[in-house]
C-alpha angles and dihedrals in degrees: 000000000000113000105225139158125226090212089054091036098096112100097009120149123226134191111214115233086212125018126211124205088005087293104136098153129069137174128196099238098165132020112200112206130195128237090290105051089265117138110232098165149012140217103226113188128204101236087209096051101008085234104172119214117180106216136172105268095227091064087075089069083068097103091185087060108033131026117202117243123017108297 
């Protein structure tokens, strides 16, 4: 399980498992928060294509599924 923070998650950089459509890194260009300051969402971007998938933040402490950094 990787261990993140939602406060130090904008502009981080992941690496897919398991990448779909040739897309393996990703960054965290946007978080989205709900009514009390409390990120919900982000905004995650291909850095080949700049696709942009909004996910739940705590998905990327699936360690099965997301690597932290570029690998």
């Amino acid at each position: 399980m990787n261990k993140i923070s939602s406060k130090k998650l904008l502009n981080t950089k992941w690496t897919a498992v398991t990448p779909s459509s040739k897309e393996r890194h990703f960054l965290i260009t946007k978080l989205v928060f709900n009514e009390n300051d409390i990120v919900t969402h982000c905004l995650i971007e291909a850095v080949i294509s700049n696709q942009t998938e909004l996910i739940n933040w705590r998905e990327l402490k699936e360690s099965k599924r997301w690597l932290q950094g570029w690998k």
